[in-house]
N, C-alpha and C positions, 0 to 999 in steps of 0.2 A: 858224347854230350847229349842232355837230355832237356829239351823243351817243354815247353808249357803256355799253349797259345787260350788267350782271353778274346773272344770275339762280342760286339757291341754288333745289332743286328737289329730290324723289326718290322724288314719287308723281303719279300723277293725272297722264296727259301730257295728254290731252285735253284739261283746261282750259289745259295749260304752251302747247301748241300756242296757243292760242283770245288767250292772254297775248302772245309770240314773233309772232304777224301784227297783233295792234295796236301793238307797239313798232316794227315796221319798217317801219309805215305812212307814215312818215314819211323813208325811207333811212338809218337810222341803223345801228348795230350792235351786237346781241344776241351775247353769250357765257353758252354755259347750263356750269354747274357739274350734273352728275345724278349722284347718290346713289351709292356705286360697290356696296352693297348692294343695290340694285336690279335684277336680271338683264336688262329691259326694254330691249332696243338703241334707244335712242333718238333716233340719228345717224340709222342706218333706218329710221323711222319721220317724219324729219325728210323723205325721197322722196313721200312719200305725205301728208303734212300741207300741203307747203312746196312755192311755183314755183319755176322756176327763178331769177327775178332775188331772192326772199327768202332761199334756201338761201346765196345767193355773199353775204351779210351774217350767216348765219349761225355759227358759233363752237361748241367743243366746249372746255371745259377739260382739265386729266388731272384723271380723277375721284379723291376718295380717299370712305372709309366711313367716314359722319359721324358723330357721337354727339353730342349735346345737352350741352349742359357743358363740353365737352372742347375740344381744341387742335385738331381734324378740323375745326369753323367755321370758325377760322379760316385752315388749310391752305387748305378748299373755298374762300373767296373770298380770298386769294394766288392758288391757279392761276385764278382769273379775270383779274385784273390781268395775270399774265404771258401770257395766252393774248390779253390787248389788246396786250401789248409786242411781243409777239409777228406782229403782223398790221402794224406798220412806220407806224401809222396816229396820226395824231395827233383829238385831242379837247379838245373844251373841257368837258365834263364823264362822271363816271363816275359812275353811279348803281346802287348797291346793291337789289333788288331780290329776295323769294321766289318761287316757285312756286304760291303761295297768293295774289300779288296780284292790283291792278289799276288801273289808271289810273281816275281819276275827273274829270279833268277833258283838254281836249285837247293835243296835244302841243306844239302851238305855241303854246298859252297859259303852258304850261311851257317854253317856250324865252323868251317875253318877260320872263316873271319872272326867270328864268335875268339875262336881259341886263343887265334892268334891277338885278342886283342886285352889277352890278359885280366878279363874282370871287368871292365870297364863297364858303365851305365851310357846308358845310346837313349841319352830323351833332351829335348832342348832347355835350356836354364838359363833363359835372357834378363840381366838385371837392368829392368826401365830404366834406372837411372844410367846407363851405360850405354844403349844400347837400343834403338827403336824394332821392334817384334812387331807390337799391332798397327797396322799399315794407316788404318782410321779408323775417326771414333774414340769411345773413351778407353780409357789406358789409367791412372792411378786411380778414378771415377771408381774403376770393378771394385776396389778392394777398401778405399776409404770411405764408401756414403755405403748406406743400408741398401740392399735391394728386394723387397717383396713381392715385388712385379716383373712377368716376363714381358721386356719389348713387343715379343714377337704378336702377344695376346693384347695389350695397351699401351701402344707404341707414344702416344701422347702423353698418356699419365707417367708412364717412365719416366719420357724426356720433363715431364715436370718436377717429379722430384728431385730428378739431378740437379737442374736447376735451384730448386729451392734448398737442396743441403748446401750447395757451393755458396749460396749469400748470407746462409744461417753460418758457413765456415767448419763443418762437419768435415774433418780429417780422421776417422781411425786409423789404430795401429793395428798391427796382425799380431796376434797372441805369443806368448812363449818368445818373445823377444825372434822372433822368425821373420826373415827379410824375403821382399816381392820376389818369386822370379816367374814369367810366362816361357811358356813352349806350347807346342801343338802336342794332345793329347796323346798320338800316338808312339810311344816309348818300347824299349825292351830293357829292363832290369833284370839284372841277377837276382838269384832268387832269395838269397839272405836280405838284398834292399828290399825286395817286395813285400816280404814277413813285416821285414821293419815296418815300412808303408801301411799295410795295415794295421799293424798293433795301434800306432802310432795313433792312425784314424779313429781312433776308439774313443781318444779323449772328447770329453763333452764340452769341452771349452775349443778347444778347434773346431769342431763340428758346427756347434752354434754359430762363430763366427764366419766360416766361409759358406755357410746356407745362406747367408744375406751378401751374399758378392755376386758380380756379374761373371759368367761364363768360367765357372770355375774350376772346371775339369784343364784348362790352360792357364791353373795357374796352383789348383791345390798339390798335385802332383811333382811339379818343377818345385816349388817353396819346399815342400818335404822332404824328396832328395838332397836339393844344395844343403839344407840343413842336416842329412844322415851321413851324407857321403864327402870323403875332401875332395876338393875343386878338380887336383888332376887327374883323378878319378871319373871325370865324368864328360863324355864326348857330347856338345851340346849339339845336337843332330840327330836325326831321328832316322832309323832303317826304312823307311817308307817314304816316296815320293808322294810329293801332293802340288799342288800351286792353289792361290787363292788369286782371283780377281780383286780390282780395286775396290770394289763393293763388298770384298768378305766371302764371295761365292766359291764354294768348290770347284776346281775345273774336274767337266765327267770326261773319260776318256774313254773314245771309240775305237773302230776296228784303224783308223788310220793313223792310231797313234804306235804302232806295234814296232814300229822301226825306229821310234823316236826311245821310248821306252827300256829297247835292248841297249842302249848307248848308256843310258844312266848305272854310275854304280851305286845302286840300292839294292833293295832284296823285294818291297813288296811297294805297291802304287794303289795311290787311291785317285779318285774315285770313278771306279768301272760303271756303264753305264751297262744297263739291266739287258740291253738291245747288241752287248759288244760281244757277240758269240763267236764270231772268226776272230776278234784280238783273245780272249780265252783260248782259243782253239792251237791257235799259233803260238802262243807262252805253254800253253803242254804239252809244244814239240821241245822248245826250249829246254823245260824240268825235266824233261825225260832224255835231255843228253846224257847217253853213257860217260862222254870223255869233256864234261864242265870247263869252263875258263878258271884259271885262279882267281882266288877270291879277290874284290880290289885293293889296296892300301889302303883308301881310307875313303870318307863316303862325299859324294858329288854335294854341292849347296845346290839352295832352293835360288830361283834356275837357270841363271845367264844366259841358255839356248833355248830357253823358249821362245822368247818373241821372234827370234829368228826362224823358228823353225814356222810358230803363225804367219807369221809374213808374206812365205813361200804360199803357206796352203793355205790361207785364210777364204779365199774364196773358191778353193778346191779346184780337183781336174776333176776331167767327164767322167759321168758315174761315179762322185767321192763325195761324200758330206762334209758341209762345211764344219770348219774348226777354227775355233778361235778368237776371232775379235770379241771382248767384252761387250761392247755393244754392241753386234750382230744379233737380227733381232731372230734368226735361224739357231742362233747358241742354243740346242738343250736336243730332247729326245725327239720332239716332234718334225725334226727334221729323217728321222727313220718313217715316221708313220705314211704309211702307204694305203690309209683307209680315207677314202672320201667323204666329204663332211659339207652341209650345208649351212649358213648362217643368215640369219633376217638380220639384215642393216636397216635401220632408221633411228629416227629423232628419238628426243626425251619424254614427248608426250603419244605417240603411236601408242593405242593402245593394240594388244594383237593375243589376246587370252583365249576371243573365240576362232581365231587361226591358229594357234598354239592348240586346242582340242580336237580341232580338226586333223591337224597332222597327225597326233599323237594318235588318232583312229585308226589312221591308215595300218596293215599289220607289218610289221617288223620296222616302222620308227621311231623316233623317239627325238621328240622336241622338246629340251630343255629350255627354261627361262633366261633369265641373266647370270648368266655365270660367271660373267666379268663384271657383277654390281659392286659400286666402291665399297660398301659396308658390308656385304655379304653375300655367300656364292647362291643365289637363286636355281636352284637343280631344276624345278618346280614341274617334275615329276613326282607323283604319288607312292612313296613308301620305298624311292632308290634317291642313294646321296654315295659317292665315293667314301670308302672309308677311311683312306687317309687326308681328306681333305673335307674337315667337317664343317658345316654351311656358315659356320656364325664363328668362322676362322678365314677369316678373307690371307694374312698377313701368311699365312704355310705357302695359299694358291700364286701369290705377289710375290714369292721368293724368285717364282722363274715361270712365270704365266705358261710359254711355251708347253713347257715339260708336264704341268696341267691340264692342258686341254691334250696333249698328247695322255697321258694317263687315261684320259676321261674316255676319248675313243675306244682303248684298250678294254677298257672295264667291262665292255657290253659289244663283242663280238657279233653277232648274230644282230645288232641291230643298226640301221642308217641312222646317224644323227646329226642331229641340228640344232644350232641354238639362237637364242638374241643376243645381238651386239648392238647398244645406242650410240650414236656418233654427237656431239665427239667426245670420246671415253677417255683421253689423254695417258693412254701406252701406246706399249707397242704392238698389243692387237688389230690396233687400227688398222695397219703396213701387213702384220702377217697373212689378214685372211684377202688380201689383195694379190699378197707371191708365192703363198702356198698353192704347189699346183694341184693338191688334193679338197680343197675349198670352192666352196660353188655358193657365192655372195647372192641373196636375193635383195635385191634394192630396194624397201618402199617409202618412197616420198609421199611431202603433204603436199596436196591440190588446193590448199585454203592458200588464200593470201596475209599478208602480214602485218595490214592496214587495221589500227583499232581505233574505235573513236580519240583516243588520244593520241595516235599516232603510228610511226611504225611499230613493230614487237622484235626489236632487236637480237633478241636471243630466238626466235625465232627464224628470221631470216639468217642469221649467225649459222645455226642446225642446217639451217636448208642449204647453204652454200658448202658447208663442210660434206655434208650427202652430196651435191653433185660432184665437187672436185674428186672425193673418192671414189665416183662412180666412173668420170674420165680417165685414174686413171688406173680406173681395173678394165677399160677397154682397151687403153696406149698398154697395158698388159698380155692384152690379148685374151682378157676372161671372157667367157658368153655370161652374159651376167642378164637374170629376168628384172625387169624395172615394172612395179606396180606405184599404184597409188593412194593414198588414204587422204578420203574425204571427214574431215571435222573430227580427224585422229581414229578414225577407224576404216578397216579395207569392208568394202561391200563384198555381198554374198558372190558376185560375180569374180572378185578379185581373189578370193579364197578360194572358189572352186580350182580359177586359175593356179593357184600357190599349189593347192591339193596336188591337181594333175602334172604342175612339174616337177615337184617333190617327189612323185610314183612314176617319173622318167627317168628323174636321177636315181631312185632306187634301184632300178632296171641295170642301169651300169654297174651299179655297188654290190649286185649281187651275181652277177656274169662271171 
């Protein structure tokens, strides 16, 4: 049996590589889709990653610049397809695959199940009318009203248009007499469907129409198939383990999911986090069993043992990272990070620009501005901004704050950093840099009072009590936390020097 894997990618080559030599392990063939936002030449990189007999199975699609939501998903996995038409090659299956995955079980136990399953298409095909798929949020909204706006970039004008088609009464239909269905993007098709698939996409009247839907890669794909393929023809379930939170969020899986993982029958699990190097480590002792389990009968649903399994470990044993709770405000990467980090807490009106150049003098610091500002990430360093989280893109950084500020340490190795946080910001930043043990809160309070000729300044006093109660209880926390003060919204020369010198104390640790 002969494969043909499409991988969607546009960070992190190093695990994409680690991904691309266990898929070839077997002579099959990898076609990578990479980010075309990405500057990263990763064709070049494929010399130095990749021998020479893996590079000649290797594959580059035409990239395009993806955006979440949008028509770009599903562009980026078409030039995958054509980039297999492309190579003159026949397959018996085509399997959809991220960047973030990984095989969990071996490859040829995934080709006997393949065999043994007669043909069959493995992508989900939920008919809304039958059947609830999208947990929340809109559901016939993707496909009946226009969409030329991504949420993710103007989350309010979206939500107004929705709005205003639904009172205007805007119901379209889907072209070619073709009926709804969603599934999660990630599929395997045989490869006469795939052909089909994209011939199919060629049409200019399809095309136009699902450019204007919401998230269409969950749902152009499933409508295609149900419409190519007969019904018992196609297992609505996907070879890939995923979970979504109630929010829509991916669950990322770390090293303490590796036991949970082995239990599922699936073949590949998303979404690995970039830090999960001993759960990788530990699935390529797995792949590499000589004497595999039988393939399974048939494939486990999405997941009646998870919350069970959260439950147990939600707030983990000694030395495990937490997993789990949706709302745990520890959920995401920065609960790996082991780099120490400072933050200036105060009010709305501190001003603190000539402390913020003062730090930034010191050598190997680096004080950013507001990087949790509502409207935009304030870097407010000269000539560096994370590249995937561009300044005047707050709503990327709001998908998972955490996993943000843990990126942003990453970025800049060699340097101590620190930023501002105004109180009250109303997330869950507020809580984090109080229980991260790698945060060291610098407090500073206003010394003005609150009395104005008119009266008291509510929001004012408001501020001020919100800084103390956070400063109590990052001490019932047991933080050392330094407490200055700003007179008529700024720290004097004496409280800066102070800032300076323990700023170049705590460096002293960070670099030990």
């Amino acid at each position: 049996m002969k494969l043909a894997f499409i991988i969607l990618a546009h960070d992190d080559s190093d695990n994409l590589f680690r991904l691309i030599r266990r898929l070839l392990a077997d002579g099959d063939l990898v076609v990578v889709h990479w980010d075309k936002k990405n500057p990263f030449d990763l064709a070049a990189a494929a010399y130095s990653q990749l021998d020479g007999p893996q590079r000649s199975r290797l594959r580059f699609a035409r990239r395009h610049a993806v955006e979440w939501g949008g028509w770009s998903m599903v562009e980026a996995t078409l030039a995958g397809l054509a980039e297999l038409a492309a190579s003159a090659e026949t397959f018996d299956y085509v399997i959809l695959l991220s960047g973030a995955d990984y095989p969990i079980k071996p490859l040829r136990v995934l080709k006997a199940f393949l065999r043994q399953g007669g043909g069959r298409e493995y992508i989900e095909c939920v008919n809304p009318e039958h059947e609830t798929w999208v947990v929340d949020g809109l559901v016939e909204e993707r496909y009946q009203h226009y969409h030329w706006l991504n949420w993710r970039k103007r989350p309010k004008l979206f939500s107004f248009m929705v709005t205003v088609q639904k009172k205007l009464g805007i119901r379209r239909r889907l072209p070619e007499g073709l009926s709804p269905r969603f599934g999660s993007q990630w599929w395997a098709l045989t490869g006469t469907t795939a052909q089909q698939v994209l011939e199919r996409s060629r049409r200019r009247a399809l095309r136009a129409f699902f450019k204007t839907t919401w998230v269409p890669d969950e749902l152009f794909f499933p409508t295609l198939v149900a419409a190519l393929v007969p019904a018992g023809r196609i297992v609505s379930n996907s070879l890939t383990f995923y979970h979504f939170s109630q929010q829509g969020r991916p669950l990322l899986l770390y090293n303490d999911h590796f036991d949970f993982l082995c239990q599922q029958e699936r073949f590949f699990a998303r979404k690995l986090s970039a830090h999960a190097t001993l759960l990788r480590d530990r699935l390529d002792q797995v792949l590499a069993d000589p004497e595999p389990a039988a393939p399974p009968v048939r494939l486990s649903k999405q997941l009646p043992a998870y919350e069970a399994f959260t439950a147990v470990q939600w707030r983990g044993l000694p030395g495990r990272r937490v997993i789990g709770r949706q709302h745990d405000a520890w959920y995401g990467d920065l609960e790996w990070n082991k780099r120490p980090y400072f933050v200036l807490v105060c009010d709305q009106q501190t001003r603190l620009e000539t402390a913020r150049q003062t730090l930034n003098a010191l050598p190997g610091v680096s004080c950013y501005g507001e990087l949790f500002h509502g409207s935009h990430i304030d870097y407010g360093v000269s000539g560096w901004a994370h590249p995937f989280y561009p300044a005047d893109k707050p709503a990327v950084r709001d998908m998972k704050r955490p996993n943000f500020l843990a990126d942003v340490l990453q970025a800049q190795p060699a340097q101590f950093i620190g930023f501002v946080l105004r109180l009250p910001c109303g997330h869950e930043m507020e809580k984090v840099i109080l229980f991260d043990p790698q945060a060291a809160p610098i407090f500073i309070l206003p010394a003005d009072g609150y009395q104005t000729p008119d009266g008291l300044a509510w929001d004012t006093a408001f501020a001020n009590m919100v800084l103390h109660d956070n400063l109590q209880e990052a001490r019932r926390a047991g933080k050392r936390c330094l407490l200055l003060t700003a007179h008529q919204h700024h720290l004097s020369d004496e409280g800066i020097s102070q800032l300076s010198s323990y700023v170049s104390r705590l460096k002293t640790g960070f670099t030990c």
